[in-house]
One Martini backbone bead per residue (centre of mass of N, CA, C, O) as a GRO file, in nm:
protein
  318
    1UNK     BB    1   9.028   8.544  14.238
    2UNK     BB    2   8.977   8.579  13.958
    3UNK     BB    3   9.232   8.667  13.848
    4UNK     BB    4   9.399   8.407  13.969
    5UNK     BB    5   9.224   8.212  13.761
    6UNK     BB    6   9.312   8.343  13.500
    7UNK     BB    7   9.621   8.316  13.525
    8UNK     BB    8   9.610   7.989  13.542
    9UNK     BB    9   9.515   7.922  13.300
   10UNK     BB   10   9.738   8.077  13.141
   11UNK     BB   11   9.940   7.867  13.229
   12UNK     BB   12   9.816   7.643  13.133
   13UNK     BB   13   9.729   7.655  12.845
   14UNK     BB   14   9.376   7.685  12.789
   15UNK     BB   15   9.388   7.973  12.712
   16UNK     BB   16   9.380   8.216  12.444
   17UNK     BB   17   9.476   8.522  12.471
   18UNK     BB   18   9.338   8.596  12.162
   19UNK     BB   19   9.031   8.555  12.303
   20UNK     BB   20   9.065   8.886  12.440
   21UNK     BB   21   9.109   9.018  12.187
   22UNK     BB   22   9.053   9.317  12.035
   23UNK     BB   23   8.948   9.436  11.755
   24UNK     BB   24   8.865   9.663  11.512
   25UNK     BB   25   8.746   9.994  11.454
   26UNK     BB   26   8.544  10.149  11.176
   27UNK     BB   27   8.483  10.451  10.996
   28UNK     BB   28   8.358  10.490  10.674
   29UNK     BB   29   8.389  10.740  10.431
   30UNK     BB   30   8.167  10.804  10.152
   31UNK     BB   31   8.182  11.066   9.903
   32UNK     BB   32   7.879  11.010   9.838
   33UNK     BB   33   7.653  10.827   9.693
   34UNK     BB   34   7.436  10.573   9.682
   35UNK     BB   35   7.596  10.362   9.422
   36UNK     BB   36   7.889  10.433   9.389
   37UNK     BB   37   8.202  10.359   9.430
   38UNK     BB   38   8.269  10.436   9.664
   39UNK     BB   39   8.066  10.273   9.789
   40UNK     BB   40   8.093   9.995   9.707
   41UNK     BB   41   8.390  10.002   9.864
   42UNK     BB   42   8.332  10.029  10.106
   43UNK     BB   43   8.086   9.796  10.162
   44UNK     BB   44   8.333   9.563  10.104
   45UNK     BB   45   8.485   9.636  10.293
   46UNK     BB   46   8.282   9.594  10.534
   47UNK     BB   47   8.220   9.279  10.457
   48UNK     BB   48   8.525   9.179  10.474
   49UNK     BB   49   8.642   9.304  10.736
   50UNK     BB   50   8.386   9.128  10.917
   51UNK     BB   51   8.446   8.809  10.768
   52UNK     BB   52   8.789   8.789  10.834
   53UNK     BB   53   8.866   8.992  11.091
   54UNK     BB   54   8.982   9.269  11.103
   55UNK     BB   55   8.695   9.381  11.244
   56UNK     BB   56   8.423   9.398  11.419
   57UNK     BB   57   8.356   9.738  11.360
   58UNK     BB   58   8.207   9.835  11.058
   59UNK     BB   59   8.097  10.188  10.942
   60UNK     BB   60   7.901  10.395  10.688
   61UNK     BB   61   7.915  10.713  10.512
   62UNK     BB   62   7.757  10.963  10.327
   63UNK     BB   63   7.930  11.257  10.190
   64UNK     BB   64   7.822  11.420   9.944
   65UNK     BB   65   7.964  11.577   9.725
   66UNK     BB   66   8.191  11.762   9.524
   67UNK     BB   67   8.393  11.519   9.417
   68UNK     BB   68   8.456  11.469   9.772
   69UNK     BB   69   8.528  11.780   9.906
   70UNK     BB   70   8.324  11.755  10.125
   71UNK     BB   71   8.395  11.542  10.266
   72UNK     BB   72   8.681  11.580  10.308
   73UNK     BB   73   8.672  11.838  10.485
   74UNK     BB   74   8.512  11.687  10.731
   75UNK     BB   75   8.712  11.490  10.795
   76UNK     BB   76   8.962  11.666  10.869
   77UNK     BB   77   8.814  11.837  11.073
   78UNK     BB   78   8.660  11.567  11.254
   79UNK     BB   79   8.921  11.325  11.235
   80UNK     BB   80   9.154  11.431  11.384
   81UNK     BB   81   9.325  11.139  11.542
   82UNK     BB   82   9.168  10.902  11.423
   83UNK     BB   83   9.192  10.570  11.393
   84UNK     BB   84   8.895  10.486  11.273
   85UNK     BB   85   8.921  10.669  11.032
   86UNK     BB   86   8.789  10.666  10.693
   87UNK     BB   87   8.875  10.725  10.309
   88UNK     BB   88   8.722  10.722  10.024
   89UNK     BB   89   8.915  10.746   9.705
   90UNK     BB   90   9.056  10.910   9.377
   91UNK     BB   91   9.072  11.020   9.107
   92UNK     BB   92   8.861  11.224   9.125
   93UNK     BB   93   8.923  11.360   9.329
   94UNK     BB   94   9.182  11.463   9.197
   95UNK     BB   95   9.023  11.662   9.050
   96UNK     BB   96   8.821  11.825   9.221
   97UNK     BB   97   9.008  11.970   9.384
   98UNK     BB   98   9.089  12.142   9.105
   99UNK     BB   99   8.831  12.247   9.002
  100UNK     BB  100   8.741  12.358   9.292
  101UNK     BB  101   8.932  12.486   9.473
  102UNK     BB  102   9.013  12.334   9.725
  103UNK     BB  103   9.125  12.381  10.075
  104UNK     BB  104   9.151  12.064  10.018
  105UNK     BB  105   9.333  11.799  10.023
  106UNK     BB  106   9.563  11.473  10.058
  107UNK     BB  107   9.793  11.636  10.221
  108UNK     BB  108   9.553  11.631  10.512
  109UNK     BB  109   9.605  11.325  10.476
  110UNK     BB  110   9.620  10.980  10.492
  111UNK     BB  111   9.752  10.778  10.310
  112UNK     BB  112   9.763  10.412  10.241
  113UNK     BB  113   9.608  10.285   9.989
  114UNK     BB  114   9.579  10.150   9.672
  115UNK     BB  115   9.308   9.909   9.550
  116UNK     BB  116   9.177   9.987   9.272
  117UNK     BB  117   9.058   9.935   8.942
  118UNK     BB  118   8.889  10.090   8.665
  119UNK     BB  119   8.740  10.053   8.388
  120UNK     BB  120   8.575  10.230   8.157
  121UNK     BB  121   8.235  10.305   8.036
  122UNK     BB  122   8.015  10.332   7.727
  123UNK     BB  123   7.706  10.396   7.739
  124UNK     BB  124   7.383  10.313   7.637
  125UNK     BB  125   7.083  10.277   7.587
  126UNK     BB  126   6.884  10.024   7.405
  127UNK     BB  127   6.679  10.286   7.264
  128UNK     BB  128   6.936  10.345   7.108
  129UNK     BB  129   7.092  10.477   6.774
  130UNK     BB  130   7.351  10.381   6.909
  131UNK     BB  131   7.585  10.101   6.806
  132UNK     BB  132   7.856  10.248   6.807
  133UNK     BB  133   8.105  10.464   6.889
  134UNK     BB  134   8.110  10.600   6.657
  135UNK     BB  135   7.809  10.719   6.634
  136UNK     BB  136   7.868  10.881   6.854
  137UNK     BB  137   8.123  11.054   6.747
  138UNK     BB  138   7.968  11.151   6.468
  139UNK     BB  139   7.769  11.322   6.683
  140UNK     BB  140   7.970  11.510   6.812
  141UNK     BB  141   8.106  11.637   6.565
  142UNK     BB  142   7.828  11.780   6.455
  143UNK     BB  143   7.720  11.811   6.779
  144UNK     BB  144   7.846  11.818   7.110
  145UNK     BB  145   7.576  11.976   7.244
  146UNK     BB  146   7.360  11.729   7.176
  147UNK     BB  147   7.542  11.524   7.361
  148UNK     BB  148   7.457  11.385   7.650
  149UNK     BB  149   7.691  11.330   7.935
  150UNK     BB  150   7.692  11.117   8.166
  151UNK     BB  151   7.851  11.142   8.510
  152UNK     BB  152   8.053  11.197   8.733
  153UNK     BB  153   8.201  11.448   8.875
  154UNK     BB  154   8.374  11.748   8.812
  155UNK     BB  155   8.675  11.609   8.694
  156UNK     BB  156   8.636  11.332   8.653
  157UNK     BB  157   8.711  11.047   8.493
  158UNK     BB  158   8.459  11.088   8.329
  159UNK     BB  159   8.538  11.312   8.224
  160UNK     BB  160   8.811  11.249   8.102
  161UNK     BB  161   8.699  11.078   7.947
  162UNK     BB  162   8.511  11.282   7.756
  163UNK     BB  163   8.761  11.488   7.668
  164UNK     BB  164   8.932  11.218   7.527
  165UNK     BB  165   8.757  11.163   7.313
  166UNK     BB  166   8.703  11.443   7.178
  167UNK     BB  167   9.031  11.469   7.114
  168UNK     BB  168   9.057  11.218   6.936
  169UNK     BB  169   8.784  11.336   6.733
  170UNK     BB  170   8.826  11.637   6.709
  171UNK     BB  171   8.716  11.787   6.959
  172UNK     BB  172   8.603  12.025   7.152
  173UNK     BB  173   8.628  11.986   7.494
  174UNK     BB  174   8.440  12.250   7.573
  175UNK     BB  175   8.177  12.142   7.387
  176UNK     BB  176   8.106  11.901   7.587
  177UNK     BB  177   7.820  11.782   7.706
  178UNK     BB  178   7.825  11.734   8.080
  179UNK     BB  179   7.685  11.567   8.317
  180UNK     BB  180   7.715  11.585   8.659
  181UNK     BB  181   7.710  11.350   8.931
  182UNK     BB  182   7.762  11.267   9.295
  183UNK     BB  183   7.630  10.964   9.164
  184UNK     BB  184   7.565  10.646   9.016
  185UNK     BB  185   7.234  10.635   9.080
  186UNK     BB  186   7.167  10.927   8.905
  187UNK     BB  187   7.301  10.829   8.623
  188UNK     BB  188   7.179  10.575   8.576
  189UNK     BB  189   6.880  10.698   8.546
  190UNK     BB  190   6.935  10.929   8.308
  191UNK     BB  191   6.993  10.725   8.091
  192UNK     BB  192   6.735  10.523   8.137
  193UNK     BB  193   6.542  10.780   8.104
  194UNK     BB  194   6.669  10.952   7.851
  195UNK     BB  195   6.830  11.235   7.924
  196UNK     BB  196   7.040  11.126   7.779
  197UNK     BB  197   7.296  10.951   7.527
  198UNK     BB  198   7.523  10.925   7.745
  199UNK     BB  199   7.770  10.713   7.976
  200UNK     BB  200   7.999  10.742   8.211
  201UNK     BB  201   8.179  10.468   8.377
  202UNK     BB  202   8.228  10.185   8.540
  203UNK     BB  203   8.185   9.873   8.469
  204UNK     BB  204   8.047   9.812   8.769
  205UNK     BB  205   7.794  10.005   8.719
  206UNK     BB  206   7.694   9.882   8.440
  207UNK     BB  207   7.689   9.543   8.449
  208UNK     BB  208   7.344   9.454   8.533
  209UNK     BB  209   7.250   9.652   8.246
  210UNK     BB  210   7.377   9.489   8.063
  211UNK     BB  211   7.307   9.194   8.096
  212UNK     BB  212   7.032   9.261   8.112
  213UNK     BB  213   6.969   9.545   7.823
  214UNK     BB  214   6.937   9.825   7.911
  215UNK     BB  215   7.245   9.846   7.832
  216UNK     BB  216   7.473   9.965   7.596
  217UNK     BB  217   7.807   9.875   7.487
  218UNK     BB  218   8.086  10.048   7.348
  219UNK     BB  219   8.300  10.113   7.516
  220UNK     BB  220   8.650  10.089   7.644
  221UNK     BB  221   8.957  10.221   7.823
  222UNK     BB  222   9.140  10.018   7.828
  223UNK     BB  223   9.362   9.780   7.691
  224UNK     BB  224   9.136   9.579   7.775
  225UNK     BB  225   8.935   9.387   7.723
  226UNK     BB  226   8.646   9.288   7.891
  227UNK     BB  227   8.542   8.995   8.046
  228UNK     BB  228   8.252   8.900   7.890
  229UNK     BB  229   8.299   9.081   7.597
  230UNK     BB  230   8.246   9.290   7.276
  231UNK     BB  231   8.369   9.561   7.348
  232UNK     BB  232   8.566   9.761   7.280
  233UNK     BB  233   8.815   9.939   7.285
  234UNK     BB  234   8.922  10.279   7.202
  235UNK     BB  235   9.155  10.151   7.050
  236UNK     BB  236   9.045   9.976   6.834
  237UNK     BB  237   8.823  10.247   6.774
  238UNK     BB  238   9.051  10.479   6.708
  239UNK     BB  239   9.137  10.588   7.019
  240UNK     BB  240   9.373  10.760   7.199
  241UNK     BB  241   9.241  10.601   7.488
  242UNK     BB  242   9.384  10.534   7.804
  243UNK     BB  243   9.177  10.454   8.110
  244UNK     BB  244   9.216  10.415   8.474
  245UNK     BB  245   9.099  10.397   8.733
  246UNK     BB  246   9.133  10.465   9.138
  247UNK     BB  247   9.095  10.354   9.472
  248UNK     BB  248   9.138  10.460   9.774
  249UNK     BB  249   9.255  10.469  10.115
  250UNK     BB  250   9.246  10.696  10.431
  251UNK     BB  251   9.345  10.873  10.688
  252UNK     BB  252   9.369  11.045  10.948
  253UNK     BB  253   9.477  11.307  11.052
  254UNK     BB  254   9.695  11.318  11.319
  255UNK     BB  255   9.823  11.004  11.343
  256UNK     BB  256  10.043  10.785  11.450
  257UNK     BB  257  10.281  10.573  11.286
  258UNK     BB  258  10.152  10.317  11.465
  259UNK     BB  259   9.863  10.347  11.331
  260UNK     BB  260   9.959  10.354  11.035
  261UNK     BB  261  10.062  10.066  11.063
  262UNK     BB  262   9.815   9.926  11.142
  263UNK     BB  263   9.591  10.019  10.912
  264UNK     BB  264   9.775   9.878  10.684
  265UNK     BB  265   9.819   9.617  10.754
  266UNK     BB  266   9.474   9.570  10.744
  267UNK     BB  267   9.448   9.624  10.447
  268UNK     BB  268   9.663   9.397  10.337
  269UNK     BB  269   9.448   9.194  10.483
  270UNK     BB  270   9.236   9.263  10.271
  271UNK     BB  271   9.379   9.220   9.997
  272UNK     BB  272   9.445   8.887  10.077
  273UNK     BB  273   9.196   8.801  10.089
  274UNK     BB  274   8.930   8.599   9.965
  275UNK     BB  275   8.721   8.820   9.959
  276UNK     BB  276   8.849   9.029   9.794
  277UNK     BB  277   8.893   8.854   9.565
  278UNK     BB  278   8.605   8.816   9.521
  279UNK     BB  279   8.525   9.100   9.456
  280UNK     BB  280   8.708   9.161   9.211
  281UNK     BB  281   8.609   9.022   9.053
  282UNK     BB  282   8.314   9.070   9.015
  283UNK     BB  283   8.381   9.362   8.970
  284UNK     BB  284   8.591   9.422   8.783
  285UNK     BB  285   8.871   9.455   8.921
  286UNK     BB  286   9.161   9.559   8.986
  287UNK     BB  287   9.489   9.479   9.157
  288UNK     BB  288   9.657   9.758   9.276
  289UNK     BB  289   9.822   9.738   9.526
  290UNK     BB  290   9.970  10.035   9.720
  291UNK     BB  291  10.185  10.111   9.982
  292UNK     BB  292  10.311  10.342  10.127
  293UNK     BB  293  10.569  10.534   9.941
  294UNK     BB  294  10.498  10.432   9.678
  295UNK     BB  295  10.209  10.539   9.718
  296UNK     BB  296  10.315  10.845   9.775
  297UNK     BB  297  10.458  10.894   9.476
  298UNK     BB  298  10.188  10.802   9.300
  299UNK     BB  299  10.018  11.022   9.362
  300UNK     BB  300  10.194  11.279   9.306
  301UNK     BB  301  10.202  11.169   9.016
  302UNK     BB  302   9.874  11.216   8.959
  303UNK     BB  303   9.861  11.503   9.055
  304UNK     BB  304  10.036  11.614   8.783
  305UNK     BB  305   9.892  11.434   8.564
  306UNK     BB  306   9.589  11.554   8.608
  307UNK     BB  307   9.654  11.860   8.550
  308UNK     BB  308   9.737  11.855   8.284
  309UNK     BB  309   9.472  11.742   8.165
  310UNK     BB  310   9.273  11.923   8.242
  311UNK     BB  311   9.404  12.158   8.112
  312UNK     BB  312   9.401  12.044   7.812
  313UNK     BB  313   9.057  12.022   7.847
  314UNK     BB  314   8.988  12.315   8.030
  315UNK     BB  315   8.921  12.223   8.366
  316UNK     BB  316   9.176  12.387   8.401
  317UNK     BB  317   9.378  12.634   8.448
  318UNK     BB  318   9.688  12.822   8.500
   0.00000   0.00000   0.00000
């Protein structure tokens, strides 16, 4: 009796088929601690995607350690043939896994699509001696060894930015103290607490304490000043190096071509929808957004242009 009052209505056109559809669910794994860019991206995905209404339940789990490699694994082992299952990385993966000759690649997971771009700043505590970077890179110089930069883990963005600061200042960069953390709230805690000289990341995690006054920024790596800053590029202070940070996410091995699709769909509309244009804005994230073949082209292009820079940086041997 109930189905067939059910069909009736349905046929009568007063209730839409739509109202009985269920949304998907997702678990994103962000490979780091909490504080961190993947961090920050997983839960900004969990509150876009929830808000938007592309999935009913979105829920975060972080799994830190060693540039995202021990994530990574565990990714891959556990949750192969999940659709439900994501996995936020992206630059720093990709040095992670070569300089730690990690066992399992991006080659093992399904890549979905790159979300968002992010300038790198180079900061110091407010009660530091360096008012500029020329001042940091002259103290590089004196001794590369007396200056700790704080930054996310061993082969990642940030160091790869420190490796090419020191090469464009003629330091060699095998000789520079970088201290790798595998959290941004564990880097920014020993910056502020002056354990360090110097710290590089993100422009978004270090900026709630740049305006707050309790960090000097000192350069980006951008191509262009960040908006509503006055600390120059690398390039304006005479150092030949610009470098863009960037994010992605990844679906489980073994999905299917049909869950591959839907996922994808699903990203698309996380990308395009106004909740995560506004999370771009705030968090000055650029819209890469990218993703299929496209996607998976500049991949697989970023992971040998990523091995050459490591190379040449002492990073990874040959």
């Amino acid at each position: 009796m109930k189905t067939l009052l059910l069909g009736a209505i349905f046929a009568a056109g007063l209730v839409s088929t739509s109202a009985f559809a269920q949304t998907a669910s997702y678990e994103i794994m962000a490979p780091a601690s909490p504080g961190g860019g993947w961090d920050q991206t997983a839960r900004a995905m969990q509150n876009v995607m929830q808000e938007a209404k592309i999935a009913g339940d979105v829920q975060v789990v972080n799994v830190p350690g060693a540039g995202g490699t021990i994530g990574l694994a565990q990714f891959v082992s556990a949750k192969s043939g999940n659709p439900e299952a994501l996995l936020v990385g992206g630059y720093v993966m990709v040095g992670a896994i070569l300089t730690n000759n990690s066992p399992v690649s991006l080659d093992d997971v399904t890549p979905i699509a790159r979300l968002t771009g992010e300038t790198e700043a180079v900061v110091v505590p407010a009660a530091s001696p360096f008012q500029t970077i020329g001042d940091l890179v002259t103290a590089m110089k004196a001794d590369p060894g007396a200056v700790a930069i704080a930054g996310g883990s061993a082969g990642g963005t940030d160091h790869i930015a420190a490796g090419l600061i020191a090469q464009a200042a003629g330091v060699d960069p095998k000789l520079i103290n970088y201290i790798a953390f595998s959290g941004g709230g564990e880097a920014l805690a020993a910056i502020l607490g002056q354990q360090v000289a110097a710290g590089i990341s993100g422009y978004g995690e270090f900026e709630s304490q740049i305006k707050a006054g309790t960090l000097r920024l000192l350069a980006t790596t951008g191509d262009e000043k960040v908006p509503g800053t006055e600390a120059p590029t690398l390039k304006e202070a005479g150092l030949d190096v610009s470098l863009q940070n960037w994010r992605m996410v990844a679906a489980a091995p073994g999905i299917s071509a049909e869950q591959q699709a839907a996922i994808t769909a699903d990203m698309e509309k996380l990308s395009k929808s106004p909740e995560w244009q506004a999370v771009l804005e705030r968090n000055n994230w650029q819209d890469t957004f990218l993703a299929g073949d496209a996607f998976k082209t500049e991949l697989a292009k970023n992971v040998t242009d990523t091995k050459a820079v490591l190379t040449a940086i002492g990073l990874v041997q040959q």
